[in-house]
PDB file of N, CA, C and O in Angstrom:
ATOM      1  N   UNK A   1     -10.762 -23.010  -1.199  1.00  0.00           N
ATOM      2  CA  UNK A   1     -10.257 -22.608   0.109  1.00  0.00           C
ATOM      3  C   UNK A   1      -8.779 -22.935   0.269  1.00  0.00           C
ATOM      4  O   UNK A   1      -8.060 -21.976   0.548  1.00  0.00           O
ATOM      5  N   UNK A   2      -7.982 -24.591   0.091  1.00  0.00           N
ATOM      6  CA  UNK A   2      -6.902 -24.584   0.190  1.00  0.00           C
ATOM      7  C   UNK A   2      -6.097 -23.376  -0.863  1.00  0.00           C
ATOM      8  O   UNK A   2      -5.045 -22.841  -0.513  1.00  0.00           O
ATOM      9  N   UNK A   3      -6.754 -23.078  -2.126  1.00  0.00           N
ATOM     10  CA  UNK A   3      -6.129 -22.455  -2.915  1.00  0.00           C
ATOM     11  C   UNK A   3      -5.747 -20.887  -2.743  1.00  0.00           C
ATOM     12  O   UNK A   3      -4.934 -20.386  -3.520  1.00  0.00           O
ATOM     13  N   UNK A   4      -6.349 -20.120  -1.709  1.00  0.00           N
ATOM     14  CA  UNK A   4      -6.413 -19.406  -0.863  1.00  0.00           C
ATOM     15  C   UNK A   4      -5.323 -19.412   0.240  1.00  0.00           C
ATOM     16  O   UNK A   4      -4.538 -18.477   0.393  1.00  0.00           O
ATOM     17  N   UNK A   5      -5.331 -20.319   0.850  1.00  0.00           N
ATOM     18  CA  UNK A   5      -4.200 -20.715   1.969  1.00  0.00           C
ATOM     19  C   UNK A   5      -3.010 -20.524   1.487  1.00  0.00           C
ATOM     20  O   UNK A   5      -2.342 -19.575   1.899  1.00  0.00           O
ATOM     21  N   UNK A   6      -2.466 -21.489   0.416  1.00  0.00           N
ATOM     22  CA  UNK A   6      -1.459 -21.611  -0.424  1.00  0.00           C
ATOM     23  C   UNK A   6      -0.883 -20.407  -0.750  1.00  0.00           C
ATOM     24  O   UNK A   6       0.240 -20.002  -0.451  1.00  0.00           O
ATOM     25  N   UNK A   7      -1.982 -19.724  -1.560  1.00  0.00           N
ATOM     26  CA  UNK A   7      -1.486 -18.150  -1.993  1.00  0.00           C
ATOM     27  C   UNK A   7      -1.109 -17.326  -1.430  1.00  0.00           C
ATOM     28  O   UNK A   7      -0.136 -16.656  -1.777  1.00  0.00           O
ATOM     29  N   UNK A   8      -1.778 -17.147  -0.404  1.00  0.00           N
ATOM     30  CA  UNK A   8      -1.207 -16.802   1.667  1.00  0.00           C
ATOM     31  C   UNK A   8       0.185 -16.925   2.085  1.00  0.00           C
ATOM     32  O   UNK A   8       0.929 -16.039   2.507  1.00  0.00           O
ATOM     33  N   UNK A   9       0.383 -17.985   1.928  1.00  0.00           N
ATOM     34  CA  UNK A   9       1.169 -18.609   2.151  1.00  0.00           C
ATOM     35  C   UNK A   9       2.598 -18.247   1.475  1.00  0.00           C
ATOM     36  O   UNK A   9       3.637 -17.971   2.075  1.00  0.00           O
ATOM     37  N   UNK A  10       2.361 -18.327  -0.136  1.00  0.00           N
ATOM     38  CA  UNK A  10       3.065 -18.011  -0.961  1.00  0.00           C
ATOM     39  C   UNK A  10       3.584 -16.205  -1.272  1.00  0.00           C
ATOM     40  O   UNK A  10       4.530 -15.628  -1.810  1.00  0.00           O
ATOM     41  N   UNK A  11       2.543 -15.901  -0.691  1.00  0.00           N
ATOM     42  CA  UNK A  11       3.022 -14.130   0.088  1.00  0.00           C
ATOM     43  C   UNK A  11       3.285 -13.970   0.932  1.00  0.00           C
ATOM     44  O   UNK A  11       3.659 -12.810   1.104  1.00  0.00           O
ATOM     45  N   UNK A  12       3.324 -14.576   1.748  1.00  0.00           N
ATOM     46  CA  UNK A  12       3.974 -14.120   2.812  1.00  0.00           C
ATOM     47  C   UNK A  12       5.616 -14.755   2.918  1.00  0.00           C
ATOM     48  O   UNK A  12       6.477 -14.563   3.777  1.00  0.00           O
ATOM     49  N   UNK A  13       5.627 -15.207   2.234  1.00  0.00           N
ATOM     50  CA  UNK A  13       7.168 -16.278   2.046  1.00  0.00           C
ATOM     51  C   UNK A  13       7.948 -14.797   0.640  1.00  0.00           C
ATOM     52  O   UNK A  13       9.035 -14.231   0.524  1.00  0.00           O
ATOM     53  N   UNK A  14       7.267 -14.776   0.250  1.00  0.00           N
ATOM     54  CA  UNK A  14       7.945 -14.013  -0.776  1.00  0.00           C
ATOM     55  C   UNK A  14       8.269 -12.367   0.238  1.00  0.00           C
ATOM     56  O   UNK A  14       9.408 -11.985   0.505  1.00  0.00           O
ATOM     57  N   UNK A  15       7.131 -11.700   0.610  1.00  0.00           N
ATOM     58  CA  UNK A  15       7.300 -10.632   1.717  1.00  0.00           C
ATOM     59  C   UNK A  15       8.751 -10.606   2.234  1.00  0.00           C
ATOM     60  O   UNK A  15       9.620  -9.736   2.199  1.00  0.00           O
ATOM     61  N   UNK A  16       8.706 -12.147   2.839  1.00  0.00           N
ATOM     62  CA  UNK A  16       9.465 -12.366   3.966  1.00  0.00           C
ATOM     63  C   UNK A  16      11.500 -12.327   3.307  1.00  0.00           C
ATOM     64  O   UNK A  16      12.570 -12.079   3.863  1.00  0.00           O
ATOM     65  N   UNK A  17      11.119 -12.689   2.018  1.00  0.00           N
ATOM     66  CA  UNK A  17      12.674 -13.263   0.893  1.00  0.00           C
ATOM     67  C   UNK A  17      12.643 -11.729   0.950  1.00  0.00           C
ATOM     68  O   UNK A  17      13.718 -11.217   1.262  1.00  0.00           O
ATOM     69  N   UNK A  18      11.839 -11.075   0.761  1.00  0.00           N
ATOM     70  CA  UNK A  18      12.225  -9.665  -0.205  1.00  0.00           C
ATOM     71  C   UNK A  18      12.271  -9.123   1.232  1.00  0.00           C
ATOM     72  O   UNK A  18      12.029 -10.231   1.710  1.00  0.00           O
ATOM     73  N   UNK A  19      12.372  -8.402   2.235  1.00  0.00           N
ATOM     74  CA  UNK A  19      12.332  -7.806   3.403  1.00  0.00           C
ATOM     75  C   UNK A  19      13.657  -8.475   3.545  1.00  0.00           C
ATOM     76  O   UNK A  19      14.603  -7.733   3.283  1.00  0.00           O
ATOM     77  N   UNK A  20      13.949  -9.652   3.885  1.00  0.00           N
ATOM     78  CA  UNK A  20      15.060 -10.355   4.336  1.00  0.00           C
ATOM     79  C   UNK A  20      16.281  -9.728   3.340  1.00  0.00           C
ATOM     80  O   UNK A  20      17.053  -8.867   3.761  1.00  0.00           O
ATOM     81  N   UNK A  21      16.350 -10.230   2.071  1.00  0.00           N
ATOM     82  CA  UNK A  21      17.039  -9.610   0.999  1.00  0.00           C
ATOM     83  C   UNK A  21      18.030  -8.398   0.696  1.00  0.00           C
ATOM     84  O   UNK A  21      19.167  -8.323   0.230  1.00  0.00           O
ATOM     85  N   UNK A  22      16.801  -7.203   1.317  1.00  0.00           N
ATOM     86  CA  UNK A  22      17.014  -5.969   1.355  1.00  0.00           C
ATOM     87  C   UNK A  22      17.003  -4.873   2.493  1.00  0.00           C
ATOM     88  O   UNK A  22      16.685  -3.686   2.426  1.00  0.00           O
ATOM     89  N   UNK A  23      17.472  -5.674   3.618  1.00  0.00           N
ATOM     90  CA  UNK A  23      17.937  -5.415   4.848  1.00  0.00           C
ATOM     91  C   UNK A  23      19.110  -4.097   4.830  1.00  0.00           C
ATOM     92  O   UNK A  23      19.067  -2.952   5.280  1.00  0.00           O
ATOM     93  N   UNK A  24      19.897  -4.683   4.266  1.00  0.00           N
ATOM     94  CA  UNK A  24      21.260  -4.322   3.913  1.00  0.00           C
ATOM     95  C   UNK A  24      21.371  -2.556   3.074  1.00  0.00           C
ATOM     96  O   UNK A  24      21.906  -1.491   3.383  1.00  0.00           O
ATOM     97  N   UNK A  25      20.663  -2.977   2.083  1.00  0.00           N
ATOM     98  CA  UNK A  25      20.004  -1.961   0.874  1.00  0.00           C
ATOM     99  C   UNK A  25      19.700  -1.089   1.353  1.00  0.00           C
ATOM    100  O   UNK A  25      18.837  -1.177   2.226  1.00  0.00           O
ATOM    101  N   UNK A  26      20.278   0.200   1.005  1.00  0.00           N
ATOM    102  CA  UNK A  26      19.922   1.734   1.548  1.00  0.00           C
ATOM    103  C   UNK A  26      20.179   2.811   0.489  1.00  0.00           C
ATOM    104  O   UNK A  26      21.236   2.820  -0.142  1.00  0.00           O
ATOM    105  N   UNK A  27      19.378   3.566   0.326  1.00  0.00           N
ATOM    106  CA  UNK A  27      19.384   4.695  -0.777  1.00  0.00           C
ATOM    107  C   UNK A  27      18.910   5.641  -0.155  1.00  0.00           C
ATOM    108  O   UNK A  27      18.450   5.492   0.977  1.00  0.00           O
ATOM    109  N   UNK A  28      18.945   7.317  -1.060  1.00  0.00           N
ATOM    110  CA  UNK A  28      18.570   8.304  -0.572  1.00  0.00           C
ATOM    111  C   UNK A  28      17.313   8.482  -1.088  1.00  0.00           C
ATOM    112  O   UNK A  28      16.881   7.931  -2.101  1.00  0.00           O
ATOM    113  N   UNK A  29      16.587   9.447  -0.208  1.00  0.00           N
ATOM    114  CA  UNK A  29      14.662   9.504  -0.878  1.00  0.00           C
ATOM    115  C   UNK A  29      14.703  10.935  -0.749  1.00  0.00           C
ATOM    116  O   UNK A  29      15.187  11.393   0.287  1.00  0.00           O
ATOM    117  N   UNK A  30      14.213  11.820  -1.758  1.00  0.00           N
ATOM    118  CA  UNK A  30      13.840  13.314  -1.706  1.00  0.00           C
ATOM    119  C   UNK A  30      12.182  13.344  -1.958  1.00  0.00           C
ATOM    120  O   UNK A  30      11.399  12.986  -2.837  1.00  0.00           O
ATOM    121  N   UNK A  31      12.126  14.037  -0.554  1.00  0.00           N
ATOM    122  CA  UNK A  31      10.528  14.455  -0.596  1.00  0.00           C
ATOM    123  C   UNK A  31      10.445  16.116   0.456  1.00  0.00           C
ATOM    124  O   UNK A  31      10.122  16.292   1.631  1.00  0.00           O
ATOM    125  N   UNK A  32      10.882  17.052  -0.585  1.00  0.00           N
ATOM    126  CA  UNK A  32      11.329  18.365  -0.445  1.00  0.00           C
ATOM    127  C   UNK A  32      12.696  18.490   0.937  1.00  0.00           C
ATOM    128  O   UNK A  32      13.164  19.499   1.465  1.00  0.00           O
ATOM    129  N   UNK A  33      12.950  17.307   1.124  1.00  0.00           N
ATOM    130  CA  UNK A  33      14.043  17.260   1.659  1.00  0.00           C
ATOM    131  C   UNK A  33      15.031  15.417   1.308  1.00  0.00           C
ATOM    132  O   UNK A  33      14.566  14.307   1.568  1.00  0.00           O
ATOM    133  N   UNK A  34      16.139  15.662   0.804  1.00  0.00           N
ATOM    134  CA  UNK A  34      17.186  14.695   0.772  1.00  0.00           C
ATOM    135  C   UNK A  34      17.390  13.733   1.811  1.00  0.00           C
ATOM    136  O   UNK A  34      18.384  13.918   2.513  1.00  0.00           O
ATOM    137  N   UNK A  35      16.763  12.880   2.028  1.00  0.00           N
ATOM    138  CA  UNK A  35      16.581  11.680   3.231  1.00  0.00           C
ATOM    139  C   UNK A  35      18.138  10.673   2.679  1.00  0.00           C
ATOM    140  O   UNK A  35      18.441  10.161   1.601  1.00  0.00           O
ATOM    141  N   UNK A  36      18.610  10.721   3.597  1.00  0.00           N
ATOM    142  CA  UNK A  36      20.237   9.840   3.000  1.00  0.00           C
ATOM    143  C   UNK A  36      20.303   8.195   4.332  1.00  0.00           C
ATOM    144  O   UNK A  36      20.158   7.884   5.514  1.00  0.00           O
ATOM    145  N   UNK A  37      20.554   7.783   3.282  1.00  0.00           N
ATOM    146  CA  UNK A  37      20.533   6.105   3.968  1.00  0.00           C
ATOM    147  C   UNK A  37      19.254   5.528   4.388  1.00  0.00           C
ATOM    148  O   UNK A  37      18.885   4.999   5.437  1.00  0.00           O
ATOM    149  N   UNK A  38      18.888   5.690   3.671  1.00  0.00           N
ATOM    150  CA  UNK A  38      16.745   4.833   4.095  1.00  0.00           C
ATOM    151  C   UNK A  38      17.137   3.407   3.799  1.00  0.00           C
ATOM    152  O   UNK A  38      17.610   3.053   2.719  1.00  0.00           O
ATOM    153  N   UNK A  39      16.972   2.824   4.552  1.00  0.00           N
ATOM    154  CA  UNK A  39      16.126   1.423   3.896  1.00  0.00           C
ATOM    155  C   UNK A  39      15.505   0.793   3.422  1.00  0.00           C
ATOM    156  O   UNK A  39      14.501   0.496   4.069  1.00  0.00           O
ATOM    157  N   UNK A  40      15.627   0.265   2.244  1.00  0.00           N
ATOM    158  CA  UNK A  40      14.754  -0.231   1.101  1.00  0.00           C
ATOM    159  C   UNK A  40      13.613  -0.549   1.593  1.00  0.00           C
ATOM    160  O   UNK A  40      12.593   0.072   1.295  1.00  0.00           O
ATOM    161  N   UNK A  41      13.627  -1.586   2.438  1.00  0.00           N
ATOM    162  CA  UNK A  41      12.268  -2.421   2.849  1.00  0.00           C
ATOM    163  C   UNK A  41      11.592  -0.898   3.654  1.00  0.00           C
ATOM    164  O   UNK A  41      10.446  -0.713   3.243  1.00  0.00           O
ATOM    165  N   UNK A  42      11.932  -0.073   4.427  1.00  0.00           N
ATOM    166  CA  UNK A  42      11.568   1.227   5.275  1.00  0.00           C
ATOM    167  C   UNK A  42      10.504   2.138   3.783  1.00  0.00           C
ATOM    168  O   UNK A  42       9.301   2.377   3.675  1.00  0.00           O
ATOM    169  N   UNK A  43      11.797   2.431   2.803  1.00  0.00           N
ATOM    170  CA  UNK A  43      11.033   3.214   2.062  1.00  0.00           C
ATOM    171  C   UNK A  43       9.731   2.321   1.175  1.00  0.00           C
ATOM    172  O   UNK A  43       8.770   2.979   0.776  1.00  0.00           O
ATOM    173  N   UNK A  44       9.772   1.146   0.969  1.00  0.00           N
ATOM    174  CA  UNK A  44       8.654   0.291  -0.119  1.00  0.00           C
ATOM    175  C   UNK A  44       7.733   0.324   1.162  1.00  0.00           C
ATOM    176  O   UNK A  44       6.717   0.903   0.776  1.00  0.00           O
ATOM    177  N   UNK A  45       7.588   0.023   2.380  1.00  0.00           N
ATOM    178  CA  UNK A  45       6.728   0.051   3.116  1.00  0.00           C
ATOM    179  C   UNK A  45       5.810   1.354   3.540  1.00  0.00           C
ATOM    180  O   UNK A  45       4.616   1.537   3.772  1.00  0.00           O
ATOM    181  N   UNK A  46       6.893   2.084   3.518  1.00  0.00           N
ATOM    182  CA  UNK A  46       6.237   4.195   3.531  1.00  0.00           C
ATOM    183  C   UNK A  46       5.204   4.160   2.590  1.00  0.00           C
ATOM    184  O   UNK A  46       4.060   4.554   2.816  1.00  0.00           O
ATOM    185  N   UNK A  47       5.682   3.596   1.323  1.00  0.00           N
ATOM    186  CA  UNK A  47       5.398   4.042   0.417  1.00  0.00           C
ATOM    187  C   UNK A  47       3.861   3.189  -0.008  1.00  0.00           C
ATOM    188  O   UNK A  47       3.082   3.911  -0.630  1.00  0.00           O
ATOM    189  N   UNK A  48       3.524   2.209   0.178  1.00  0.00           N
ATOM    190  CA  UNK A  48       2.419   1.710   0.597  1.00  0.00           C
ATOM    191  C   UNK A  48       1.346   2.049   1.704  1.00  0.00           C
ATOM    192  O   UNK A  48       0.125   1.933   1.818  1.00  0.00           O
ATOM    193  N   UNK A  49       2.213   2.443   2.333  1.00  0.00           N
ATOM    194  CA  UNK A  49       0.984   2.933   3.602  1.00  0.00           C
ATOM    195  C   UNK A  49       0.394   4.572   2.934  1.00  0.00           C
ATOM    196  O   UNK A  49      -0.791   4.903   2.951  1.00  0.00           O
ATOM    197  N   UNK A  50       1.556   5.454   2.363  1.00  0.00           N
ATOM    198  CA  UNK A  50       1.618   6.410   1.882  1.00  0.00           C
ATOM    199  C   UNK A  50       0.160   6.268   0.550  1.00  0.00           C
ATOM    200  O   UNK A  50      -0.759   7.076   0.408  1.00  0.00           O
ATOM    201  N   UNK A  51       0.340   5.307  -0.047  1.00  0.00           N
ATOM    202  CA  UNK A  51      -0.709   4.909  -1.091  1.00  0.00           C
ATOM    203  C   UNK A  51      -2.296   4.869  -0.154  1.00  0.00           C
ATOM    204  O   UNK A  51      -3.173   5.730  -0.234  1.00  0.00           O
ATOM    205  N   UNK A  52      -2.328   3.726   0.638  1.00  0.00           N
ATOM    206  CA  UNK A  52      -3.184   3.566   1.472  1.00  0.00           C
ATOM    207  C   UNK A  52      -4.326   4.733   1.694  1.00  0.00           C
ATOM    208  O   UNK A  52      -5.455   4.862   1.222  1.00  0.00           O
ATOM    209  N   UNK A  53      -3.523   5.559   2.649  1.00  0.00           N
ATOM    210  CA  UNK A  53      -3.713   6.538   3.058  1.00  0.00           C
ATOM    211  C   UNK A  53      -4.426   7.676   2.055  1.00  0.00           C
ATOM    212  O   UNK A  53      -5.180   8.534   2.515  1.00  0.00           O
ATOM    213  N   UNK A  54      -4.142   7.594   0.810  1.00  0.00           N
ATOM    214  CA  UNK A  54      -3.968   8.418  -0.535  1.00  0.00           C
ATOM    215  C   UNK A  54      -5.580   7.987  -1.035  1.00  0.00           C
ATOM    216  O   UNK A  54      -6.475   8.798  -1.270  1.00  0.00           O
ATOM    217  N   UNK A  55      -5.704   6.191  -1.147  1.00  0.00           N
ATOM    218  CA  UNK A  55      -6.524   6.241  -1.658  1.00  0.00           C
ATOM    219  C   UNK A  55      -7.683   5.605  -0.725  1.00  0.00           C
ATOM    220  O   UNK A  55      -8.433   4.745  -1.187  1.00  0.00           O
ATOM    221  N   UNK A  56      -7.793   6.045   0.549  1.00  0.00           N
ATOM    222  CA  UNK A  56      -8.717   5.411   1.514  1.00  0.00           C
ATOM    223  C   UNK A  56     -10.280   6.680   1.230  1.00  0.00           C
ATOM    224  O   UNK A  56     -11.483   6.417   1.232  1.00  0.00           O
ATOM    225  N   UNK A  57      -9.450   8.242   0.983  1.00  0.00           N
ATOM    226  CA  UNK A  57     -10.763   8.888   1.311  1.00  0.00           C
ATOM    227  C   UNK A  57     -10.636   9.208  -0.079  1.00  0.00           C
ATOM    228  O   UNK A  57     -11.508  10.011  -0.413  1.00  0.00           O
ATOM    229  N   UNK A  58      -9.851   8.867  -1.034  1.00  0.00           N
ATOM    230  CA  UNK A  58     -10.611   9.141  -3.040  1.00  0.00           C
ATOM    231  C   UNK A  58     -11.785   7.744  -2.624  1.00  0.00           C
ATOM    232  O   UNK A  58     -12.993   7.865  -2.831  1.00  0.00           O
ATOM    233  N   UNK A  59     -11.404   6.954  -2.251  1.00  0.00           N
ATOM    234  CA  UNK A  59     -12.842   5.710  -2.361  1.00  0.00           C
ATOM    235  C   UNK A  59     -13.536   6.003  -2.091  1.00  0.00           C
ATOM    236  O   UNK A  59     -14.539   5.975  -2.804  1.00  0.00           O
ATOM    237  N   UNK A  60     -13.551   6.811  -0.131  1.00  0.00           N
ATOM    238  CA  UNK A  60     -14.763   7.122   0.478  1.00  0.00           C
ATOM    239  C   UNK A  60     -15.787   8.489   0.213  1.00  0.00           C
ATOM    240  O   UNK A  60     -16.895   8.827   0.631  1.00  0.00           O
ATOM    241  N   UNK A  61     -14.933   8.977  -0.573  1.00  0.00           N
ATOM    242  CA  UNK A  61     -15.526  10.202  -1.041  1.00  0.00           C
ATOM    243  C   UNK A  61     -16.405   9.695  -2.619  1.00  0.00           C
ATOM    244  O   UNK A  61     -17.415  10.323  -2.935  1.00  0.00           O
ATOM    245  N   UNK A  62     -15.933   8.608  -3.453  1.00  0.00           N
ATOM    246  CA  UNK A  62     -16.465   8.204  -4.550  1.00  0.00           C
ATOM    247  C   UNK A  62     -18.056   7.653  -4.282  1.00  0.00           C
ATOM    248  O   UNK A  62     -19.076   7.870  -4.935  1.00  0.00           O
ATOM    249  N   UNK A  63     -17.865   6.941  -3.192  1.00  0.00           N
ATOM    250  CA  UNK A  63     -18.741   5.706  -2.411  1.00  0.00           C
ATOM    251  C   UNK A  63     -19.484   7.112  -2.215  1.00  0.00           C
ATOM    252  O   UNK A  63     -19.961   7.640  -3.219  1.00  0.00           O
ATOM    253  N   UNK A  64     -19.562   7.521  -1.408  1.00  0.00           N
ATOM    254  CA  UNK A  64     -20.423   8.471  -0.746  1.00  0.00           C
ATOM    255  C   UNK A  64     -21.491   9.557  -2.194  1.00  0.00           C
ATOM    256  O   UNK A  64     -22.706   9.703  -2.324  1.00  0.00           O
ATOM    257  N   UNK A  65     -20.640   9.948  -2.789  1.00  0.00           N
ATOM    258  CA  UNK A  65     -20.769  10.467  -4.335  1.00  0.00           C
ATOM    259  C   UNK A  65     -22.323   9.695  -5.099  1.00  0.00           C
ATOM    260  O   UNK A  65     -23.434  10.186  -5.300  1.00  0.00           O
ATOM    261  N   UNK A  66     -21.541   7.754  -5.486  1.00  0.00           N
ATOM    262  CA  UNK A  66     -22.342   6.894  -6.099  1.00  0.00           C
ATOM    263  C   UNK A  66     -24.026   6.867  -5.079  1.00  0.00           C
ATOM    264  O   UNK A  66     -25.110   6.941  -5.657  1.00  0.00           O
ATOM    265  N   UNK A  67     -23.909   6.759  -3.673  1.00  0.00           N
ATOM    266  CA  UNK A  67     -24.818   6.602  -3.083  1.00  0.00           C
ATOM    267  C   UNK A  67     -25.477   7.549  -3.142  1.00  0.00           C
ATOM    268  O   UNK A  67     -26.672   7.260  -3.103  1.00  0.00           O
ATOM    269  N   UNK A  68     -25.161   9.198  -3.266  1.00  0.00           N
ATOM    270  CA  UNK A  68     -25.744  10.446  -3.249  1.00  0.00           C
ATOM    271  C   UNK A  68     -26.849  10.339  -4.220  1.00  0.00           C
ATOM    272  O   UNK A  68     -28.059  10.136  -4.118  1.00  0.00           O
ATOM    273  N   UNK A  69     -25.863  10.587  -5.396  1.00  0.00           N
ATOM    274  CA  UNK A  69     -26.282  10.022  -6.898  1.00  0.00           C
ATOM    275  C   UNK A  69     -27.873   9.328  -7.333  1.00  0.00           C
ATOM    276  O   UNK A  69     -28.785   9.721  -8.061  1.00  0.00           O
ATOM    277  N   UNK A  70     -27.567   7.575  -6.108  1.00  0.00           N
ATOM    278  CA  UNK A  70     -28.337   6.592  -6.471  1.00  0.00           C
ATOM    279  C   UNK A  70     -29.733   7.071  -5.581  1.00  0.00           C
ATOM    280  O   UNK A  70     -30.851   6.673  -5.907  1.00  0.00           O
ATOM    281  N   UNK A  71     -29.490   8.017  -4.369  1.00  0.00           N
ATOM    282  CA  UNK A  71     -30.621   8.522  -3.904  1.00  0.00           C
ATOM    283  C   UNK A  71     -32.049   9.189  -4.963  1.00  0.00           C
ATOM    284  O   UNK A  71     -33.215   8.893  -5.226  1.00  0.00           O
ATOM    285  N   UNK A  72     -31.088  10.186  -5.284  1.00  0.00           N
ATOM    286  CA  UNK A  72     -31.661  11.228  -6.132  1.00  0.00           C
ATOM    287  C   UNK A  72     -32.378  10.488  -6.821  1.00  0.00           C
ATOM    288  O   UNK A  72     -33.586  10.698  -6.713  1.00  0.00           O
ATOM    289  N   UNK A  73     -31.979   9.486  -7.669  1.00  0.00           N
ATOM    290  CA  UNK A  73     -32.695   8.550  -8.571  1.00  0.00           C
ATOM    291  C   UNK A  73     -33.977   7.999  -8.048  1.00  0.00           C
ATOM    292  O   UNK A  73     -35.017   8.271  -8.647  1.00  0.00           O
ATOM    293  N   UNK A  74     -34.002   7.004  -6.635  1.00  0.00           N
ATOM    294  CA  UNK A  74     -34.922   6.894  -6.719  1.00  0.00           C
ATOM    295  C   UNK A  74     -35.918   8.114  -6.569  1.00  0.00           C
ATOM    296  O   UNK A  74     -36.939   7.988  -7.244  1.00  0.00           O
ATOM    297  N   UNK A  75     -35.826   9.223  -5.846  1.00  0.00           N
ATOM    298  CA  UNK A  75     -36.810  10.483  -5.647  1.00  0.00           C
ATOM    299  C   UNK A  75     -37.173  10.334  -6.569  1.00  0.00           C
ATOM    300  O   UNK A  75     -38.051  11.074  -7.013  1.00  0.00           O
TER     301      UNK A  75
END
């Protein structure tokens, strides 16, 4: 359990260095259009939720799939 906490702990401190860090940091992002001056921490965060989002219904559609599947079996 403490070892848990710690690790917690130890991410969110790192989050916090790297967000802090790259405040400043701005680049351009093309996603069928040329986005100019993004913010680092703006675009790594898009881009996670962007994932999220991506792989919330490949799971729920897999899940749903395996259970279909495991029905049939017992019949």
């Amino acid at each position: 359990m403490p070892i848990k906490l710690i690790l917690v702990i130890l991410l969110a401190v790192f989050v916090s260095v790297f967000t802090g860090l790259n405040l400043d940091n701005k680049c351009s992002f093309w996603f069928f259009h040329t986005f100019k001056d993004i913010p680092v921490v703006a675009l790594v965060i898009g881009s996670f939720v962007a994932g999220v989002l991506v792989a919330l219904p490949v799971s729920l559609i897999s899940r749903n799939k395996k259970n279909k599947d495991r029905d049939v079996m017992k019949k």
